[in-house]
LOTOR-812071 format. One record per residue: x, y, z of N, C-alpha, C in turn. Coordinates in Angstrom, 2 decimals. Example, Ala and Ser with C-alpha at 12.3 -4.5 7.8 and 13.67 -1.06 7.14 Angstrom:
2
      nxx      nyy      nzz     caxx     cayy     cazz      cxx      cyy      czz
    13.19    -5.69     7.80    12.30    -4.50     7.80    13.20    -3.30     7.80
    12.85    -2.25     7.08    13.67    -1.06     7.14    12.90     0.03     7.87
This chain:
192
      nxx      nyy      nzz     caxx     cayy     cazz      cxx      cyy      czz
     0.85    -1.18     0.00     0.00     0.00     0.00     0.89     1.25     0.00
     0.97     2.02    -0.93     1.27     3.46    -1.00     0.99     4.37     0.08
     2.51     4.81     0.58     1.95     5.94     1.93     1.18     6.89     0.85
     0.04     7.96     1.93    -0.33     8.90     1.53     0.80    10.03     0.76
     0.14    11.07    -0.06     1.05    12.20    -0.35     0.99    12.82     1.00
     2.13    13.89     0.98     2.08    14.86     2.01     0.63    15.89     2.41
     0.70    16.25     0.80    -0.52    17.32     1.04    -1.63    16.28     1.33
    -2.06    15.27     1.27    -3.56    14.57     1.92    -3.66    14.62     3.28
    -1.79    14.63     3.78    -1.93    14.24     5.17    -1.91    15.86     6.00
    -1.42    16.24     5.43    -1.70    18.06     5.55    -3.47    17.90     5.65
    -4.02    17.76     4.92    -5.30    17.86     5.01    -5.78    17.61     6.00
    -5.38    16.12     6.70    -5.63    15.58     7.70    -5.88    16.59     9.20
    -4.38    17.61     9.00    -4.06    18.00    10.06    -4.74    19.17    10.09
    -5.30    19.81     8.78    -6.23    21.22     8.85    -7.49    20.69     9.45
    -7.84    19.34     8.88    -9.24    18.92     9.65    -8.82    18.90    11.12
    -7.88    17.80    11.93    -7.98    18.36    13.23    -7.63    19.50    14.04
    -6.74    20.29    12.97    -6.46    21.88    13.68    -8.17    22.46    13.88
    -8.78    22.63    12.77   -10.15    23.23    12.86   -11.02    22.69    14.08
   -10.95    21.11    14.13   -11.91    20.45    14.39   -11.48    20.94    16.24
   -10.41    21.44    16.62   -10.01    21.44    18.08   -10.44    23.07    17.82
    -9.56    23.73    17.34   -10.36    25.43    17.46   -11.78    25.38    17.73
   -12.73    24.58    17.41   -14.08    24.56    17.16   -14.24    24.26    18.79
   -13.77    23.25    19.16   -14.04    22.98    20.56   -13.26    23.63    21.69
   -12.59    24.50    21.90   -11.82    25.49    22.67   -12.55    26.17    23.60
   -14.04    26.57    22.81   -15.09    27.20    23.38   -15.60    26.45    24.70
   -16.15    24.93    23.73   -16.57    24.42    24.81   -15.79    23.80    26.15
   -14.58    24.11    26.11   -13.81    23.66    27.85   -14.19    23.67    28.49
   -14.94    24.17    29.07   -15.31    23.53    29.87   -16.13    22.60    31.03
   -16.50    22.24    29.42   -17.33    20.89    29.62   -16.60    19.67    29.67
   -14.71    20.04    29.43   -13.98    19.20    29.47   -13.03    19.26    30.58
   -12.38    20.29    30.49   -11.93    20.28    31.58   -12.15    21.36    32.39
   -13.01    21.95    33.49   -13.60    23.06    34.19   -12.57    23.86    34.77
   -11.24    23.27    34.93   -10.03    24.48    35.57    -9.08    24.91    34.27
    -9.76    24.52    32.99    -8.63    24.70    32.06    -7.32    24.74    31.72
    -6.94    23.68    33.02    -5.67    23.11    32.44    -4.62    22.96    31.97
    -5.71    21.94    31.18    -5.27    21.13    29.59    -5.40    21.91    28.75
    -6.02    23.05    28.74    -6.16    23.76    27.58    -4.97    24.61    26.56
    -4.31    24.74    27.42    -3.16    25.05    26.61    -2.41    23.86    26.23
    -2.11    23.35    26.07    -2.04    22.36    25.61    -3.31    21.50    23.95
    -4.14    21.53    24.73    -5.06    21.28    23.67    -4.89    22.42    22.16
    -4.81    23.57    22.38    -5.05    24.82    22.03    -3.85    24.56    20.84
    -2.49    24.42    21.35    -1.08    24.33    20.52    -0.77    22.89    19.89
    -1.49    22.06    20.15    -1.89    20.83    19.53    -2.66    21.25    18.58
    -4.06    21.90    18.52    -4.81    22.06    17.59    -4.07    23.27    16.56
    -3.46    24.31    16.95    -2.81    25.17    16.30    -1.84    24.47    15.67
    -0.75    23.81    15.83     0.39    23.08    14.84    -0.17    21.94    14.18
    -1.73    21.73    13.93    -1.93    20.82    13.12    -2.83    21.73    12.06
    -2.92    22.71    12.87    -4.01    23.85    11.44    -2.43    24.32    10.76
    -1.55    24.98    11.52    -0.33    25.38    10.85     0.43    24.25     9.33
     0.44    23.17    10.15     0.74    21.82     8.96    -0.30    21.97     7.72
    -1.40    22.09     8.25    -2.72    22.17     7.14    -2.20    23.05     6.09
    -2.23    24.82     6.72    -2.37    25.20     5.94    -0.91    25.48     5.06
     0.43    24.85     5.34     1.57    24.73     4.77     1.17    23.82     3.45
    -0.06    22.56     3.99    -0.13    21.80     2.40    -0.96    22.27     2.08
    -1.87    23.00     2.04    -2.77    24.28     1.53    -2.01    24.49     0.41
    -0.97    25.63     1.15     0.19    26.56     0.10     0.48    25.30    -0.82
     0.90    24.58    -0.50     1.98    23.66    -1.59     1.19    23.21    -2.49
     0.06    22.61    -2.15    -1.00    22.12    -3.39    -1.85    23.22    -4.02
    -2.25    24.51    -3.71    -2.52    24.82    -4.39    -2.36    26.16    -4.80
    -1.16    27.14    -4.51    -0.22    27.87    -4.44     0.02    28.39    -6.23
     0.46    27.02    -6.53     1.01    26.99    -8.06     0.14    26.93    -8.91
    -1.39    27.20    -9.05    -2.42    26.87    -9.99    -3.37    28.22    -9.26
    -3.01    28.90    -7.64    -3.78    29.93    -7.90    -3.73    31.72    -8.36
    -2.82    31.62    -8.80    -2.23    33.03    -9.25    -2.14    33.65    -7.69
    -0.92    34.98    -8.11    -0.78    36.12    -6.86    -1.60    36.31    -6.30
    -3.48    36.16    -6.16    -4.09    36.74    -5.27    -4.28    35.39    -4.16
    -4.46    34.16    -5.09    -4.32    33.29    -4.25    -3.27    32.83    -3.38
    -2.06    32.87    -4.13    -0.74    33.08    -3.03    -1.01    34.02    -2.22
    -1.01    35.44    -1.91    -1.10    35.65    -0.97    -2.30    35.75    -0.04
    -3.24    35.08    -0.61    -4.39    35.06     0.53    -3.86    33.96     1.66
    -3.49    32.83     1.01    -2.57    31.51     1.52    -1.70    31.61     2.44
    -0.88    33.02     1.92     0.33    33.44     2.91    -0.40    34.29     4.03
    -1.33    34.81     3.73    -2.14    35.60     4.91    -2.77    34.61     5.94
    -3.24    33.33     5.18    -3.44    32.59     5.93    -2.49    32.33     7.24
    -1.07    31.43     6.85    -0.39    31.07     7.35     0.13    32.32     8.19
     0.23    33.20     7.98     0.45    34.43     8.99    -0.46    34.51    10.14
    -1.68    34.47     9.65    -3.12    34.62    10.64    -2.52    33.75    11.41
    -2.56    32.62    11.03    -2.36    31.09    12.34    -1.23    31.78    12.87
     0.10    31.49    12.30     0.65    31.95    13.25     1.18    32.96    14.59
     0.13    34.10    14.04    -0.11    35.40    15.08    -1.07    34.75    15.92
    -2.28    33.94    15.87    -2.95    33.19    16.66    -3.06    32.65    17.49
    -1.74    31.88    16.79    -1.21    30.78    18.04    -0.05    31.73    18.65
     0.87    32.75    18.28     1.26    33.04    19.53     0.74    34.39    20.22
     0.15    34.81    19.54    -1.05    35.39    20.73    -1.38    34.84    21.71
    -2.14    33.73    21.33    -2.84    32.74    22.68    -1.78    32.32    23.52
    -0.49    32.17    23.00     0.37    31.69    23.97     1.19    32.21    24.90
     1.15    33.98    24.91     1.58    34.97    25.38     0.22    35.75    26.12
    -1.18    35.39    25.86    -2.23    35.54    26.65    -1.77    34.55    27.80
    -1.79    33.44    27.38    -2.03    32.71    28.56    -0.96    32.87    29.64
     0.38    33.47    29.24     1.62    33.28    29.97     1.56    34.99    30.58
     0.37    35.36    30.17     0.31    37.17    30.58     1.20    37.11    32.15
     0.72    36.49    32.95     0.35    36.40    33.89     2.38    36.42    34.89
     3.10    35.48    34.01     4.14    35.39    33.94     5.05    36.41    33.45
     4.85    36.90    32.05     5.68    38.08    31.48     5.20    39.24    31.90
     4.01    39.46    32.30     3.14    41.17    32.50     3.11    41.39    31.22
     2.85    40.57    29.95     2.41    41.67    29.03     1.35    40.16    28.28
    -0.13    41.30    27.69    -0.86    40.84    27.48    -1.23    40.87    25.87
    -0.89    39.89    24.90    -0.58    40.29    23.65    -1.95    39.53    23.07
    -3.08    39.86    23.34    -4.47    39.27    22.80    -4.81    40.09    21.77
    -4.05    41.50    21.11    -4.24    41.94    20.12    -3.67    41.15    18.93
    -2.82    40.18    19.40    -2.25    39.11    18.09    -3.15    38.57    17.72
    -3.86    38.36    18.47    -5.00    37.00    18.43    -6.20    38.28    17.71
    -6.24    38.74    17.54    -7.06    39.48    16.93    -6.50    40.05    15.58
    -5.42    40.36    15.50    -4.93    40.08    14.19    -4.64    39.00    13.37
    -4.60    37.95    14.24    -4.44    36.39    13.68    -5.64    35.87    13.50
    -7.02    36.21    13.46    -8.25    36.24    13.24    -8.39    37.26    11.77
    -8.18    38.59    12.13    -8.07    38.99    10.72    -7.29    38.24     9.75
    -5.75    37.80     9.97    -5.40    37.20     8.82    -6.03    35.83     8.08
    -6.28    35.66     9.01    -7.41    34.08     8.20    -8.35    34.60     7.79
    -8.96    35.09     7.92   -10.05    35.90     7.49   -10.09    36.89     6.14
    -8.71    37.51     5.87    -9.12    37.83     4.82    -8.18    36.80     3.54
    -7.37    36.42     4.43    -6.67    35.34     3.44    -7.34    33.82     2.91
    -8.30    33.59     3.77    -9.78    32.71     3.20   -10.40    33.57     2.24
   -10.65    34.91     2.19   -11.83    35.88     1.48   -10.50    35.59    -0.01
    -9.72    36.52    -0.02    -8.63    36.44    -1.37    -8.25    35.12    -1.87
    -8.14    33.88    -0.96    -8.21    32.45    -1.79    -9.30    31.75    -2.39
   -10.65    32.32    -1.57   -11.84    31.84    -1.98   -11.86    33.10    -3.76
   -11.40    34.36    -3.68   -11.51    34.60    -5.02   -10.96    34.24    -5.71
   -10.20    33.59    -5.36    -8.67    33.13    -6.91    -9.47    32.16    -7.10
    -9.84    30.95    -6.05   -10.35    29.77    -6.22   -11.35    29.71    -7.12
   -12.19    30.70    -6.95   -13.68    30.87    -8.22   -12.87    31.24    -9.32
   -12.28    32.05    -9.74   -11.74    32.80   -10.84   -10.53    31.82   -11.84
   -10.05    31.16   -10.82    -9.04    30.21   -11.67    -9.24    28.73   -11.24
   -10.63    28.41   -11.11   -11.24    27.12   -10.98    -9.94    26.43   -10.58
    -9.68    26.68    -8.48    -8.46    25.82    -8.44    -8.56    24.49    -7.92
    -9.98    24.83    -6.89   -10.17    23.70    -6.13   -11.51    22.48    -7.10
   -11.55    21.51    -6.55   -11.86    20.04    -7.64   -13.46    20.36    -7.33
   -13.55    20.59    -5.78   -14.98    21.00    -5.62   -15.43    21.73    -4.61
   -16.30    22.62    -4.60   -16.81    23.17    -3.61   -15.82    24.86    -3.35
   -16.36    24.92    -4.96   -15.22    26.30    -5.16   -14.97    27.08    -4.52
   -16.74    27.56    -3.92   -16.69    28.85    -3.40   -16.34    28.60    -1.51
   -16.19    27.62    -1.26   -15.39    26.85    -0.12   -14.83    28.25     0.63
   -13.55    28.52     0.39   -13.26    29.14     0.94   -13.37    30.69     0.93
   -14.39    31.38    -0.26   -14.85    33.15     0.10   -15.87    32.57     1.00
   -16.75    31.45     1.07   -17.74    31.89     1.78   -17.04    31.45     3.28
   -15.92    30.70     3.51   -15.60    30.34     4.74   -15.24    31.95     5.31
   -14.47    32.77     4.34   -13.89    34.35     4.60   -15.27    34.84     4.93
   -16.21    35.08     4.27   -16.96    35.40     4.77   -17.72    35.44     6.44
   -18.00    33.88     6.69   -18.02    33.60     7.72   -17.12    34.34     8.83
   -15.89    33.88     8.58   -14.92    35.10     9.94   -15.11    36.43     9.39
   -15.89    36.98     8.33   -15.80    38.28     8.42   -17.59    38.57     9.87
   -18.13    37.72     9.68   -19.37    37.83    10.13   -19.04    37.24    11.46
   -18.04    36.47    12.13   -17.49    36.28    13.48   -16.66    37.62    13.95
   -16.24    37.79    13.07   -15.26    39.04    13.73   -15.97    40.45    13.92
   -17.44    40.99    13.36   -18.47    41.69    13.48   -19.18    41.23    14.40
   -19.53    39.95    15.06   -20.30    39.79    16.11   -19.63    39.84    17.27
   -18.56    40.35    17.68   -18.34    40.20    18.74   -19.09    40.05    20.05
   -18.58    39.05    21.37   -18.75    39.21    22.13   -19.85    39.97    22.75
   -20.45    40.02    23.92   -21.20    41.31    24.62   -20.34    41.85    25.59
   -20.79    43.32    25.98   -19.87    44.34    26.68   -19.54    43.54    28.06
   -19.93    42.52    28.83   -19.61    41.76    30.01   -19.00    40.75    29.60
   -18.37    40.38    28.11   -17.38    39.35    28.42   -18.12    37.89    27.88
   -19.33    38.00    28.13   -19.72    36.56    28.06   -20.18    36.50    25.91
   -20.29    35.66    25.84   -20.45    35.19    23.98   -21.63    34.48    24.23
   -21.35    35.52    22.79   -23.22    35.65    22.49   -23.71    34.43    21.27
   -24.89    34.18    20.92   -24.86    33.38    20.26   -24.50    33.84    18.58
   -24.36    34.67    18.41   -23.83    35.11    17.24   -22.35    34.87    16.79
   -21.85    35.33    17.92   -20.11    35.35    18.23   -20.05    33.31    17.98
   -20.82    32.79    18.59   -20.45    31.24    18.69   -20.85    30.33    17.36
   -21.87    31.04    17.05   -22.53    30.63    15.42   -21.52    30.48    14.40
   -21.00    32.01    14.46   -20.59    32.31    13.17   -18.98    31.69    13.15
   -18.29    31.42    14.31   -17.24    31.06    14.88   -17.15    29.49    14.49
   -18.32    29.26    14.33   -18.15    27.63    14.50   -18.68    27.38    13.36
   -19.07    27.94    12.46   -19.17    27.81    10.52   -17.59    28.23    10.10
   -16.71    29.39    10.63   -15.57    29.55    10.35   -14.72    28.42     9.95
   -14.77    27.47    11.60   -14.03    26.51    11.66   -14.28    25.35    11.08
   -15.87    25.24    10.52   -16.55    24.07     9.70   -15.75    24.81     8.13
   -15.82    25.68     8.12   -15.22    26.14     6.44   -13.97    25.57     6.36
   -12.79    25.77     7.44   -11.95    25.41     7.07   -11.69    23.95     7.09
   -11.88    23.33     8.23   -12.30    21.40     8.23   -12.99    21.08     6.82
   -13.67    21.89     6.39   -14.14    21.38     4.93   -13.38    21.49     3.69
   -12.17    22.81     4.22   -11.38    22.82     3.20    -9.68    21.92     3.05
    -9.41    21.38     4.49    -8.74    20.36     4.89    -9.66    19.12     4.41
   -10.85    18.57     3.93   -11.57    17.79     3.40   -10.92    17.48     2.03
   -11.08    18.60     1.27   -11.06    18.92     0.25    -9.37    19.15    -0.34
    -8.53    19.18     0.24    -7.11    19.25     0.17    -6.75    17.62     0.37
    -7.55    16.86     1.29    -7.11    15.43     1.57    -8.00    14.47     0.56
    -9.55    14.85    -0.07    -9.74    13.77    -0.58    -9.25    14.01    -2.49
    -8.13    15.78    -2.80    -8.22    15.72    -3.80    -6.59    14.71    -4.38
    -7.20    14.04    -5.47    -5.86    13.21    -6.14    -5.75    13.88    -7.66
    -5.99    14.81    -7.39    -5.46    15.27    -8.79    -4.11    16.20    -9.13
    -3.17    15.40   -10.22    -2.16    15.84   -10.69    -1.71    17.55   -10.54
    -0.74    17.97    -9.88    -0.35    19.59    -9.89    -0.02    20.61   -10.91
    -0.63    20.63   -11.60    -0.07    21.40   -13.05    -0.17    22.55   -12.60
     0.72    23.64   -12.96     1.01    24.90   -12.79     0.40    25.92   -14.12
    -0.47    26.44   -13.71    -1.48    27.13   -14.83    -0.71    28.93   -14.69
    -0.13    29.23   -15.26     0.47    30.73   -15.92    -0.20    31.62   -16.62
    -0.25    32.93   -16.34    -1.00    33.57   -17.38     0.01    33.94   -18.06
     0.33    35.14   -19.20     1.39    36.00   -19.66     2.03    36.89   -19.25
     0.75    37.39   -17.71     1.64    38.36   -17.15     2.36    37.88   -16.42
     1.93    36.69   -15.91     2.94    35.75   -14.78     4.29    35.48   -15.20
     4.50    35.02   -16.23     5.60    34.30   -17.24     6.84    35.19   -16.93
């Protein structure tokens, strides 16, 4: 039996990066002193990070400059994300509280889903479910407008739209792992 390609197993890891972001919320129904959660949190973050590295690689080369860098915005987002959260949580230790990363690492996925979901329609990159990722951009554009309420607690809007985000991208780690089709590099003239 043939190991998998890389990028399927990349896929793999965007599905469980998403699939743990999605549940972060609910902690604590898992663990009530939160823990484990850091932990959980950088587990689920270095498997969305892997994701979206075979993201870039598979489909990078077939989506022209807007799709490269929506891709690279991607991979920026995560990574301001994850160390946001990891300098939130250690606030406490350093005295400094860097949850504005995490809010820029929300914008970068967000608009780097919106600019890949346009290349993706425009240069028919993905096999199916084109509009996959503008409407996933979409979605965090409509999480990142619902914020929270003024006491802190999340509202059902904030949790809705948060948790279609993370279904967009698990669907697009779907879609990176069940595609087997050959990498051809599509050029325009201005590219050349």
């Amino acid at each position: 039996m043939p190991l998998p390609k890389p990028t399927r197993l990349g896929g793999l890891a965007l599905m469980l990066g998403a699939l743990i972001f999605s549940l972060t919320k609910a902690r604590g129904y898992v663990d009530p002193n939160d823990s484990l959660l850091l932990y959980f949190m950088l587990v689920g973050f270095a498997a969305w990070l892997l994701g979206l590295a075979a993201l870039y690689v598979r489909y990078a080369p077939i989506s022209g400059k807007l799709g490269k860098t929506g891709l690279g915005m991607s991979f920026v987002g995560m990574v301001l994300l994850t160390v946001g959260h990891l300098f939130t949580f250690m606030s406490f230790v350093i005295g400094v509280d860097l949850f504005l990363l995490v809010i820029l690492g929300v914008f970068g996925l967000m608009i780097g889903a919106l600019l890949f979901g346009i290349a993706a329609l425009w240069r028919v990159v993905l096999p199916r479910w084109r509009a996959l990722p503008l409407v996933t951009g979409l979605m965090g554009a409509a999480w990142f407008l619902s914020s929270g309420s003024d006491d802190g607690s999340l509202t059902f809007g904030f949790m809705f739209f948060r948790t279609l985000f993370a279904l967009g991208w698990l669907l697009m780690g779907f879609v990176l792992f069940s595609d087997r089709r050959e990498v051809v590099e599509k050029l325009t003239p201005q590219e050349v």
